[in-house]
C-alpha positions, 0 to 999 in steps of 0.5 A: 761047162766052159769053167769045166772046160778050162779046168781040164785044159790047166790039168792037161797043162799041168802034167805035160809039165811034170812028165817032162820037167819034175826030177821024178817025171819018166819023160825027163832027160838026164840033166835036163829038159828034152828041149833047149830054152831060148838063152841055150838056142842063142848060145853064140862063141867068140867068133860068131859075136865077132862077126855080127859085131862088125857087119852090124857097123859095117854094113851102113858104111857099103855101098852097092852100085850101078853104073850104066855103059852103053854101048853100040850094037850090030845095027849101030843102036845104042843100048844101055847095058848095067854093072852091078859092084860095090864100094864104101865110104871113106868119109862122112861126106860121102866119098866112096872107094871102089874099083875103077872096072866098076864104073869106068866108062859109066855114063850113070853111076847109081849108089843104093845103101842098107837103109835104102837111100839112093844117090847118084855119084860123080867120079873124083879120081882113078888109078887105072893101074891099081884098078882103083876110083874115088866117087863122090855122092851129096847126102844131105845127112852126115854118113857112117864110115870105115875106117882104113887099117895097114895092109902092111901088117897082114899076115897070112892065115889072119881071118878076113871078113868081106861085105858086098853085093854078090849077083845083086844080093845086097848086104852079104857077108862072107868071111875067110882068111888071108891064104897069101900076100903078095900076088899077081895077076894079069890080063890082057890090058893090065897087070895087078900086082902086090894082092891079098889072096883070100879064100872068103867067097867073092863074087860077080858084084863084090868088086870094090867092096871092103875086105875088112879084119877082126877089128872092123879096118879096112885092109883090101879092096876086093877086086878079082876071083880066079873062076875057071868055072864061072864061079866062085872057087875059093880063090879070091884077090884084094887090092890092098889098102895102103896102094890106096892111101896115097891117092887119097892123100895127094888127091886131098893135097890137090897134087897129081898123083901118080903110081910108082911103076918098077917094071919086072914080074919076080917070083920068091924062090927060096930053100932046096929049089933056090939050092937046085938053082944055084941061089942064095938060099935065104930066099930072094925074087927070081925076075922073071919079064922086064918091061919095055922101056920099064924103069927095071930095064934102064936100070940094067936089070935082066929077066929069064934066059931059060925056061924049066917046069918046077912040078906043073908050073914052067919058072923063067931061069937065068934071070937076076936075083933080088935078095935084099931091098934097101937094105932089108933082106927078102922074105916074102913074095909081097917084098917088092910091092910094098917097098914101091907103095911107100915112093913116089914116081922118080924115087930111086930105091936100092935093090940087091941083086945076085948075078952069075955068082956075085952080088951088086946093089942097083939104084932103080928110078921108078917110073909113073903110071898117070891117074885120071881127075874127072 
């Protein structure tokens, strides 16, 4: 009976496969089975073998952190209140790049990676202007890092891959393209400029956290998102990694660093609308404010006198027009921040400017923004 059994289990078997698979079976497909087998279902394209390829070595290399403020309440306790962000290592002894809002005012940073393995870290250094902090942690093993690439090579539409820990789920990928260069953002206590605007999806928690290109490098360090809603719009901000690479280095020296400051909010205004203004239309940075005692302001520059609305944005009029900046004419709206972020604190650059119909170079001695060593 069970040898019966089995026998008509292997021909029940057997023709399943014949309906389905012999050339002359009637359940057949045209060109082929009615299912896919594994090698087809785990057919990936280029972009796709891309993408893990660099989150499978990237991974081990981010950082999720937390870091631990307190702060007083209405009845004068002190209560311990937790931020979740993200990071990565920039060395194989454990030093970490993030953001300075990250763990600014930390009295606990806590830094857990992927295979789960948790350390507690001590602040090195932080660039509060560039919203920028060095944090070092004690493995006891050498560790897997990134390596740095050259923002000044970006170009807009080149794709952009994001690791962090987005609402506390550690270890998500995002990937995007960079949609600008060169913005500007402000809040009530700073003002960031020079960013990489992205539309991969960056989250509460991804602050700090690599913004990586095809090739695996580092270009940007996440760091804002535009989220009138609360949440995630498409609109995201990195700060990128050359403004980083001089704190490193002179953090390595053992010099102070400081970050070179020019003082002036500029638009690029180029075409028919600098035509409509009476510009050069080859394109230039239309200043917009000048600080106060900024290096922009003792050097004579001026800001806008006027205001006019240019669709739904209000443009600041009147101002000086930088077309060139030593020496190498203006082409886009990053121009400025990425002359700056080759000087230091009391360089002088060169910069070339249009006023009430006539041309003039202006030396600007860039002023200092301090950092902070722990």
């Amino acid at each position: 009976m069970k040898m019966r059994t089995i026998l008509i289990a292997l021909a029940l078997v057997g023709g399943f496969v014949y309906l389905t698979t012999s050339p002359n079976a009637p359940f057949r497909r045209a060109g082929g089975p009615l299912w896919s087998g594994p090698t087809r279902a785990a057919g990936l394209g280029a972009d796709e073998v891309n993408n893990i390829d660099i989150y499978k070595s990237a991974q081990s290399s981010v950082a999720y952190i937390t870091s631990t403020v307190y702060q007083q309440t209405f009845f004068f306790e002190m209560v311990p209140t937790r931020a979740l962000g993200s990071g990565f290592l920039i060395s194989e002894d454990g030093r970490i790049l993030t953001n300075n809002h990250v763990i600014s005012g930390s009295s606990k940073i806590e830094v857990r990676f992927s295979d789960g393995s948790r350390y507690t870290a001590k602040m090195l250094v932080a660039d509060r202007a560039d919203d920028l902090a060095l944090i070092q942690i004690e493995p006891k093993k050498k560790l897997t890092f990134l390596k740095l690439g050259d923002s000044d090579t970006l170009q807009v539409g080149q794709k952009v891959l994001a690791i962090g820990n987005p609402f506390g789920f550690a270890g998500t990928l995002t990937t995007g393209i960079v949609s600008s260069l060169g913005r500007e953002i402000r809040s009530e206590n700073t003002t960031l400029e020079g960013l990489v605007q992205t539309d991969a999806a960056i989250n509460e928690g991804n602050s700090g956290g690599p913004l990586l290109d095809s090739q695996g490098n580092v270009i940007g360090i996440n760091t804002a998102i535009l989220a009138p809603s609360g949440g995630n719009i498409g609109i995201g901000f990195a700060m990128p990694i050359n403004r980083a690479k001089a704190m490193l280095d002179d953090f390595r020296a053992g010099k102070s660093f400081g970050r070179p400051r020019f003082g002036a909010s500029t638009v690029f205004i180029a075409g028919d609308l600098a035509s409509e203004l009476k510009l050069p239309t080859g394109g230039g940075l239309l200043i917009q404010e000048i600080g106060r005692g900024s290096a922009a302001a003792m050097a004579g520059l001026q800001g806008y006198r006027d205001v006019v609305l240019v669709g739904n944005e209000r443009l600041g009029i009147g101002g000086d027009f930088i077309t060139a900046i030593e020496g190498k004419p203006v082409t886009g709206p990053d121009a400025l921040s990425r002359a700056i972020a080759r000087k230091r604190p009391g360089d002088t650059i060169v910069v070339k400017i249009f006023r009430n119909g006539r041309t003039s170079d202006v030396q600007v001695k860039l002023g200092e923004v301090r950092e902070e060593r722990f």
